[in-house]
N, C-alpha and C positions, 0 to 999 in steps of 0.2 A: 680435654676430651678429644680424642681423635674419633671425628665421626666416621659411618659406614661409610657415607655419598655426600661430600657439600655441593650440593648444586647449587649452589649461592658460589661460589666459588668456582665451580666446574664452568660458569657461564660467562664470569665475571672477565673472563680471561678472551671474550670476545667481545663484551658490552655494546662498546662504539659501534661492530659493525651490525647488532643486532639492533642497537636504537635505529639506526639507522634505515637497514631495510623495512621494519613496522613504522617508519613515518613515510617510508615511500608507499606502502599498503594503506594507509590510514589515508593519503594523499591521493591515490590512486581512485579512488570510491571503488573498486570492483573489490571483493571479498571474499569469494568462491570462486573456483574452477576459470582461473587468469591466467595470467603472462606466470607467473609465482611457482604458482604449481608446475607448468609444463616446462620451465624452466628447474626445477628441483628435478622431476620425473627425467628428464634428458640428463644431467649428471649421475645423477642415481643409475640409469642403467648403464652410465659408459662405466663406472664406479665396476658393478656388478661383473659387465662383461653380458649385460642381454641386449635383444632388441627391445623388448616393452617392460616399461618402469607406470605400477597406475597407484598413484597416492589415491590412498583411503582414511577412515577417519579411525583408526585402529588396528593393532596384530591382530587379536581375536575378529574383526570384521577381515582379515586380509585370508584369514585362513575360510574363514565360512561364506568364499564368495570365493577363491579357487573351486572350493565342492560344489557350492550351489552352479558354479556354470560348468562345470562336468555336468551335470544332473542334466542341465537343460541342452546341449550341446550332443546328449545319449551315451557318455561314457559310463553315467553310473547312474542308477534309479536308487530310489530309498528301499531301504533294506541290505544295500549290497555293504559289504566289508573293508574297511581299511585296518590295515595292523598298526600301531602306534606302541610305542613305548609308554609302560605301567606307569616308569617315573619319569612324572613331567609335570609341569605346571596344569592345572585344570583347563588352563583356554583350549590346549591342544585337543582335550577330550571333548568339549562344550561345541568346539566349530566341526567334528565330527555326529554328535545328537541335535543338533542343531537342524541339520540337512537329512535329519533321519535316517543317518547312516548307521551302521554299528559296529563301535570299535572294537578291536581284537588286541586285549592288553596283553604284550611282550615283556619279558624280564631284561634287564638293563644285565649289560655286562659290570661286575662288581668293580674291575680295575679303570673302568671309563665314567661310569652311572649313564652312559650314552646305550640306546638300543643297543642290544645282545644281536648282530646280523646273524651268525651262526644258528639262531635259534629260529630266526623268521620262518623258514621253509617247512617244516612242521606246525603253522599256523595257517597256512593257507590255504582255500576251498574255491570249490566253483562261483562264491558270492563275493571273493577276492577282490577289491579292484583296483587297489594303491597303498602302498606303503606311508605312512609320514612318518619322517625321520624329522628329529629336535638335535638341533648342536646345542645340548645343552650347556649351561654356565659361559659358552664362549668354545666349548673344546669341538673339533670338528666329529661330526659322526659321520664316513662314507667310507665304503671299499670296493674294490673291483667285483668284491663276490656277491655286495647289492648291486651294483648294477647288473651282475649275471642272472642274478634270481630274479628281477625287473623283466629281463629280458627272456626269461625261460620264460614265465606265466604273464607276459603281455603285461605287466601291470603299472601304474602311474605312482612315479616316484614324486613325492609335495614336501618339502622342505619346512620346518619350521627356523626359522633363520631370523627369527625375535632376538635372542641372546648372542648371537654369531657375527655381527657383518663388520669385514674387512678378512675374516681367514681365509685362509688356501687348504685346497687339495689337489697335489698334482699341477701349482702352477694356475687353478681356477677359485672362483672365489665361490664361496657358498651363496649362495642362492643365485646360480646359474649351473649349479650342478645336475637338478631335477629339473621333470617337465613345468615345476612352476614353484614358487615359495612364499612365504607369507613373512615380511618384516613387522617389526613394531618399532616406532619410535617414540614410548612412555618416557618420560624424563630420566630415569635410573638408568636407560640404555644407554651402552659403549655410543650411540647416536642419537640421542634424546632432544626431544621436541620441547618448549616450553609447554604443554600441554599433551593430548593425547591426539595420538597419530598411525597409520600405518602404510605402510604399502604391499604391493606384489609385484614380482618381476617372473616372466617367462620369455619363451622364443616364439612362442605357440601363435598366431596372428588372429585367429580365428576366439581361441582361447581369451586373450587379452581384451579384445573389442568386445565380447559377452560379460566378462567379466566388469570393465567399464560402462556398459550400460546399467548390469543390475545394480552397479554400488548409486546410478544417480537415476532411482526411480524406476529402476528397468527402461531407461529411455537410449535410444541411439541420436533421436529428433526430441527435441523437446516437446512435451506434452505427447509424445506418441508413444505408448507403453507397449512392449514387446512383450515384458518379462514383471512376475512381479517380484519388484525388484527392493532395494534399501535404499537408505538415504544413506551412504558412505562414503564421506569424501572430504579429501584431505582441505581443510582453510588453507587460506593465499596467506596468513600471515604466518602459520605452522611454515608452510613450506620454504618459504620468505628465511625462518631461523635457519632449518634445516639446511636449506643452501648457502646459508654459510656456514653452518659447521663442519657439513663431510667432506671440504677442505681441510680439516686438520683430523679426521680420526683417525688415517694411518699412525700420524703421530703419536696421539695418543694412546693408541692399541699397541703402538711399540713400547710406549712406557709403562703398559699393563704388563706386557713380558717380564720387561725388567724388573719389577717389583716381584714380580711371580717367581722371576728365577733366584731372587735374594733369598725371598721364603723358602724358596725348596732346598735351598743349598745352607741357611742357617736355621730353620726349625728344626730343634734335633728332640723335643720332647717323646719319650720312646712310647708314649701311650697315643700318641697323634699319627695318625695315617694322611698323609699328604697325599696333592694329587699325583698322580700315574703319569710323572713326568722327566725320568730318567733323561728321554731322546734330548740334547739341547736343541736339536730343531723347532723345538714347541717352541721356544721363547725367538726365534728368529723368523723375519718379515719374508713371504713370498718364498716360501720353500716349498715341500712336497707334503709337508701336512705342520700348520701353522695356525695356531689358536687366540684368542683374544682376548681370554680371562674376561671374562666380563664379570665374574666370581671367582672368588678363591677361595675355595671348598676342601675344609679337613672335613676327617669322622674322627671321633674319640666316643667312647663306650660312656664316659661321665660326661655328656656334650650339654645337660644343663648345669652342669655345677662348673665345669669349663665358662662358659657364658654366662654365670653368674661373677665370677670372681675377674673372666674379663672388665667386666660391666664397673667392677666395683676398683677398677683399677685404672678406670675411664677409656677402656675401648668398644665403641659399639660395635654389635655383630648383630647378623638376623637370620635365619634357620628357612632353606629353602629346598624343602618346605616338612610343613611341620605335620600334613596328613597329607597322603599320596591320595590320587584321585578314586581310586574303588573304599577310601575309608569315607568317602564325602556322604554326606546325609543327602545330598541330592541325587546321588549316585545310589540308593540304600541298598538295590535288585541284588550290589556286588559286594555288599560290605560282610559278606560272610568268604569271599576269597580269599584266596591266601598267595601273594606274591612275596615271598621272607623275604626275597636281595633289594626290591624297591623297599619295604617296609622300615630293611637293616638301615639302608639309609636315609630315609628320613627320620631312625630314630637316632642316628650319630650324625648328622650333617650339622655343619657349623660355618657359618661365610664369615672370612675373614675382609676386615675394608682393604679393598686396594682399586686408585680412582687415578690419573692423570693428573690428579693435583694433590696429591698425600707427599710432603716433603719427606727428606732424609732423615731428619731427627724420627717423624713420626715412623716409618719404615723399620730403622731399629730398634726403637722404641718398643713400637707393638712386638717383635721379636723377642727379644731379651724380658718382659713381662709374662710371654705365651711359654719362653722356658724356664722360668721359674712358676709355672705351677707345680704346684704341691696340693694332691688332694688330698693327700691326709688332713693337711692343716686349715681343710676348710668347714 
C-alpha cells in the first residue's frame, strides 16, 4: 500500500531529536507559554521574514484572532466584509462567521483552484474590509494586481498560509506577504505539529500584542483582562517538536517539487488534468513564484471510479474537498447558490500522495498504475 501521509515515518526521520527535546519539556516542569515557545516563535519569524511570530493552539484559531483584534483594535466591526475564495477549506469561512463578519464568496480561477484576483473588484462595497487570500494545496496565490486593488480601496490583505509555508513570491515568503496570516501546523502539514497547533505572523506591532493577549485570556498582565479573549496557545512541548522540524522543511518542500515535477512530466493519462504547472520554476526553491505542493491535485470527470480502482491497486488518495463550503448544512442560508468553477472542482478533485518520504519505487509505481487506467474495464 502506498499510503497518502505516513507520519509514522515522516517523524521517524527525526525521532532522537524529538525524544529528546519532550524529555527536556517534561524535565523542565513549565508547560505553557516558556523558553519552547518563544524560542519556536523567534525562528519562525526569522523563517517567514517578519517581526512578530505568536504561536497559537491552531490554523482555525490563528485566523479568528487576526479578525477578532482588527475588531477590537477598530479596523473592522461585525458586519463589515471580507472577500475569501468559494473554494477553500471550511476554517477559512468559519474564522470569518465566527467574528461576525460576513464573507463574500469569490470563484477560484479554474487553471490555479486559487482566488480568481481578476474577479475580486467587482465584489467589493463600502462594508469591504480585507481580502483573505488561501495558498491553496501549497501553490502560491498573490499578484501585483492584489496588491493594487489593496491599495486602491484601503483594504487588509490576511493570508491563509495553512497549506503554503516555505513558498516564495518575488523572492518573499508567504505569510510575510499581507498585513498578517494565519499558519497551521496539524500533523498532515508540509510543517506538522505532533498534535494540533498554530500560529500568526505579521509586522503590525500593535497588531501582534492584541492579538497575543486575546489568544491568553484577553490578558496583557495576568489576571488583568483587557479583551474578552481565548484560551489559544501554542504547548512548550508542540513547539519543542516544531522547532526542530522547521530545520529541515526547506528540504523537504524541495522534495515535494521533485516528486510533483516527475508527475507532471510522466502522467500522460489523456482524461487527467494535472496541475497548471508548465512554468519549471514551480518546482525550483526561492524563485519568483515557488510552490510547495503540499497536495498534488488532478481532476478527471470519473474521479470516484479513478479512486476506486486507485484504492483497489493499493494507492491511497483523499478528495480535498468533497463539499465546497456554501453546500455545508451549517452554511444552509447559501446552499441554493451557485458557484459551477468551485463546485467543478470538487466534484473532479483527486489528491495524489506525495510526502518527503514516498521512495522511488513508490513514485513510479503510483505512475505507471495511474496510466494504465482503463475505465472501461472497470
Amino acid at each position: 500500500m502506498i499510503k497518502f501521509l505516513d507520519l509514522k515515518e515522516v517523524n521517524a526521520q527525526y525521532a532522537d531529536e524529538l525524544k529528546q527535546v519532550a524529555s527536556e519539556v517534561i524535565d523542565s516542569g513549565w508547560y505553557l507559554l516558556g523558553e519552547k515557545v518563544k524560542q519556536f516563535e523567534k525562528h519562525l519569524a526569522e523563517f517567514v521574514g517578519v517581526k512578530h511570530s505568536i504561536g497559537v493552539a491552531n490554523g482555525l484559531d490563528a485566523l479568528r484572532l487576526i479578525l477578532k483584534a482588527y475588531i477590537e483594535i477598530g479596523v473592522m466591526q461585525e458586519g463589515d466584509e471580507i472577500i475569501v475564495p468559494a473554494n477553500t477549506y471550511i476554517a477559512t469561512i468559519l474564522a470569518i462567521t465566527d467574528n461576525r463578519l460576513k464573507p463574500v464568496l469569490v470563484e477560484p480561477d479554474i487553471n490555479t483552484y486559487n482566488l480568481d484576483i481578476s474577479l475580486i473588484e467587482q465584489h467589493i462595497s463600502e462594508r469591504t474590509k480585507a481580502i483573505m487570500v488561501v495558498h491553496l494545496y501549497g501553490q502560491v496565490c498573490w499578484s501585483q494586481q492584489l496588491e493594487a486593488i489593496a491599495k486602491k480601496y484601503n483594504l487588509k490583505v490576511i493570508e491563509d498560509n495553512a497549506q503554503a509555508i516555505g513558498a516564495y513570491w518575488n523572492g518573499k515568503r508567504t505569510g510575510s506577504l499581507g498585513d498578517a496570516a494565519g499558519f497551521s501546523f496539524y500533523p498532515g502539514k508540509n510543517l506538522g505539529a505532533l498534535g494540533d497547533s498554530g500560529a500568526v505572523t505579521c509586522n503590525n506591532d500593535e497588531l501582534a500584542e492584541v492579538i497575543r493577549a486575546i489568544a491568553n485570556y484577553g490578558c496583557k498582565v495576568k489576571y488583568h483582562n483587557e479583551y474578552q479573549g481565548l484560551n489559544s496557545r501554542l504547548d512548550e512541548i508542540q513547539a519543542a517538536f516544531l522547532d526542530v522540524k522547521i530545520k529541515y522543511i526547506d528540504a523537504e518542500n524541495q522534495h515535494r517539487r521533485e516528486i510533483a515535477q516527475y508527475f507532471c512530466e510522466n502522467i500522460k493519462h489523456p482524461e487527467i488534468i494535472l496541475p497548471n504547472a508548465q512554468n519549471i520554476s514551480l518546482f525550483t526553491p526561492q524563485c519568483s513564484l515557488s510552490h510547495v505542493w503540499h497536495l498534488f491535485v488532478i481532476r478527471i470527470k470519473e474521479r470516484n471510479i479513478l479512486q476506486q480502482y486507485l484504492t483497489e491497486n493499493g494507492i491511497q488518495t483523499l478528495i480535498h474537498y468533497p463539499i465546497p463550503p456554501h453546500k455545508q448544512f451549517c452554511y444552509n442560508e447559501w446552499n441554493q447558490l451557485s458557484y459551477p468553477i468551485t463546485e467543478l472542482i470538487h466534484n473532479e478533485e483527486l489528491s495524489l500522495p506525495i510526502s518527503p518520504v514516498m521512495t522511488e519505487e513508490e513514485i513510479i509505481s503510483l505512475v505507471t498504475v495511474v496510466n494504465a487506467f482503463n475505465n472501461n474495464k472497470i
